[in-house]
N, C-alpha and C positions, 0 to 999 in steps of 0.2 A: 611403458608399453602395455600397462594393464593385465601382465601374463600372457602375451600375445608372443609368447616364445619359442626355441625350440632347444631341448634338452637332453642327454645323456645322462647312464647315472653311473657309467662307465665312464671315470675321463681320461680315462690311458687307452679309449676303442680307437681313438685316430677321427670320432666325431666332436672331441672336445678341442674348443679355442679360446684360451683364456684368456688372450687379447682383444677377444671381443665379449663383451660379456654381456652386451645387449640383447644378442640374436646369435647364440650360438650353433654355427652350421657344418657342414659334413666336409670333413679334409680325407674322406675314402677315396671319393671319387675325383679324377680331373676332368676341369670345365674341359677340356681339348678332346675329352674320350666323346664317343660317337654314339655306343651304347650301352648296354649293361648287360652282365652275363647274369644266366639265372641267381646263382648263389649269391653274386652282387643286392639284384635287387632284393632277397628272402633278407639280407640282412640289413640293409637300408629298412624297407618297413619294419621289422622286428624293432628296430634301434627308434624307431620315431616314436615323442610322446610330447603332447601338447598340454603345457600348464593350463589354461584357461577351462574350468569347465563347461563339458556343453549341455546345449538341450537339445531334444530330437523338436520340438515345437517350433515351427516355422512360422514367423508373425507375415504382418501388413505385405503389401506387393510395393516394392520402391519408385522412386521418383525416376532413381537414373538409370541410363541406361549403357548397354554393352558399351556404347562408344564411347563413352564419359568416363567408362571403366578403362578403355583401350586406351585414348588419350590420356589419362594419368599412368598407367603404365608405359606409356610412351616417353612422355615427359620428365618422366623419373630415368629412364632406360636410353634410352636414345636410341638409333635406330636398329631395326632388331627381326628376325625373319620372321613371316606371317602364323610359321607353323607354332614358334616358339609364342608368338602373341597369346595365340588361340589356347596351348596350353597353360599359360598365366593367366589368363583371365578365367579359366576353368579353375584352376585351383584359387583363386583370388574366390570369387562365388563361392567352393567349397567351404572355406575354412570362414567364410561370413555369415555361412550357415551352421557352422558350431560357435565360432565366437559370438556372433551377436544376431543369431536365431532368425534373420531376416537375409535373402538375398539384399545381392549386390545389383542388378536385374533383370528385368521379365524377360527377357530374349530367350529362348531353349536350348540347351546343347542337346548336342544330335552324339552317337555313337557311330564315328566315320571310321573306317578301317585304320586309320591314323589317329587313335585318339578321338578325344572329347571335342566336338566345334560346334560353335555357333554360328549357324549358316548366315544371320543377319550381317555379323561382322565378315564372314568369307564373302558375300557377294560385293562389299565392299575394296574387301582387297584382291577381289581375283583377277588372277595373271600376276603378281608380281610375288617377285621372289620377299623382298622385307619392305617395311614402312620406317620411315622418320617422323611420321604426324597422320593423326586423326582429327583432320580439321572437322569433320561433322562434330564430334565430341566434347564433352566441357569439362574437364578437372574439376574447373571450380564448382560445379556443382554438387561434388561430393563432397560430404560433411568432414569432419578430423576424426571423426571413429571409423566411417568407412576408408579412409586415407591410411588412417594407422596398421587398418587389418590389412590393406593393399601393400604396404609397406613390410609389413613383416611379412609376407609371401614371398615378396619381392628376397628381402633378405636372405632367404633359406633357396627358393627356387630359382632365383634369379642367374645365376652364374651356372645352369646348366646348360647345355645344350640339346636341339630344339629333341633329336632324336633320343636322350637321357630322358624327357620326359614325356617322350611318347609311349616309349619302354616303360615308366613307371606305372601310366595308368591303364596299359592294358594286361598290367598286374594288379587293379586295383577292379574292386566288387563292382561299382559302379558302371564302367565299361563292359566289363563280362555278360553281368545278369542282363543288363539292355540287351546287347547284341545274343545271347545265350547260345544257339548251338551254329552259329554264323563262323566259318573262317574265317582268320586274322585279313584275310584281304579283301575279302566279301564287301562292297559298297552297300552302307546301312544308312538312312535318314530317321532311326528309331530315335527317340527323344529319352534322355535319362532323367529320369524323376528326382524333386528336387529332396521327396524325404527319404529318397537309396540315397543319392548323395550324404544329407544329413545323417543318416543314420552310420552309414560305414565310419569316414569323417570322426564323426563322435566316439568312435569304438576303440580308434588307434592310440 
């Protein structure tokens, strides 16, 4: 996985699985729980640390795009609610820009009072509650590195629920400093910069 992991250094915190030793993920929380209480999330972030190291230097603009991102999430996932999509493919982008310095790409996420979205993708799915497929979209046009970094998102984020990570990232720098002195329900179309992303990302 190239250090594309996620890791404890506590293995008695209840974040350690030794049965999985590929992609070690968080047994705190249950996929069934709805949302997160403060102190929940302070110690989720605290506990997260990502072997691969990163760079704040963001290269080239990519080939693929949001849907190509969404259809391999998809594909991998099966079918899955739109809100939860848009948070994966938000942290899918994030952590492509610490592991391998380059989004995943060009489309922008916005700072929606729901979390991180990319309006490209939302006009696509709007009105419906979840997707089974992104037929505009092409898996195969993503490389095996960007596959693998998709992949290990998937692994650690995957089995949350959609409002678990909606909670998370409006506990996360990213979200905030976009929207800044905006109430949590305040409708925003602000755009979150890709090197606030990269830079927070990188710090954790």
């Amino acid at each position: 996985m190239k250090g594309k992991k996620l890791y404890t250094e506590e293995a008695d915190s209840g974040f350690c699985n030794t049965e999985q030793p590929e992609f070690i993920k968080s047994k705190s929380y249950s996929t069934t729980q709805d949302s997160l209480t403060n102190s929940e999330l302070d110690n989720f972030i605290e506990k997260i640390d990502w072997e691969k190291q990163s760079s704040k230097k963001i290269k080239h603009r990519p080939q693929t795009s949001v849907f190509d991102v969404a259809a391999y999430i998809v594909q991998k996932m099966g079918t899955l609610s739109t809100m939860k999509l848009q948070k994966l493919v938000y942290y899918a982008q994030a952590w492509s820009l610490v592991w391998d310095e380059q989004p995943l790409f060009n489309e922008p996420i916005e700072a929606w009072a729901n979390g991180p979205v990319v309006r490209d993708l939302f006009y696509f799915h709007r009105g419906r509650f979840s997707v089974s497929s992104i037929p505009i979209g092409n898996p195969d046009l993503l490389n095996e590195n960007q596959k693998e970094t998709i992949d290990a998102v998937l692994d650690f984020y995957g089995d949350k629920p959609a409002q678990w990570l909606i909670d998370l990232s409006h506990q996360e720098q990213p979200w905030q400093k976009t929207r800044k002195n905006l109430a949590p329900s305040v409708p925003s179309n602000r755009i979150i910069p890709l090197d606030l992303i990269a830079e927070y990302y990188s710090s954790l």
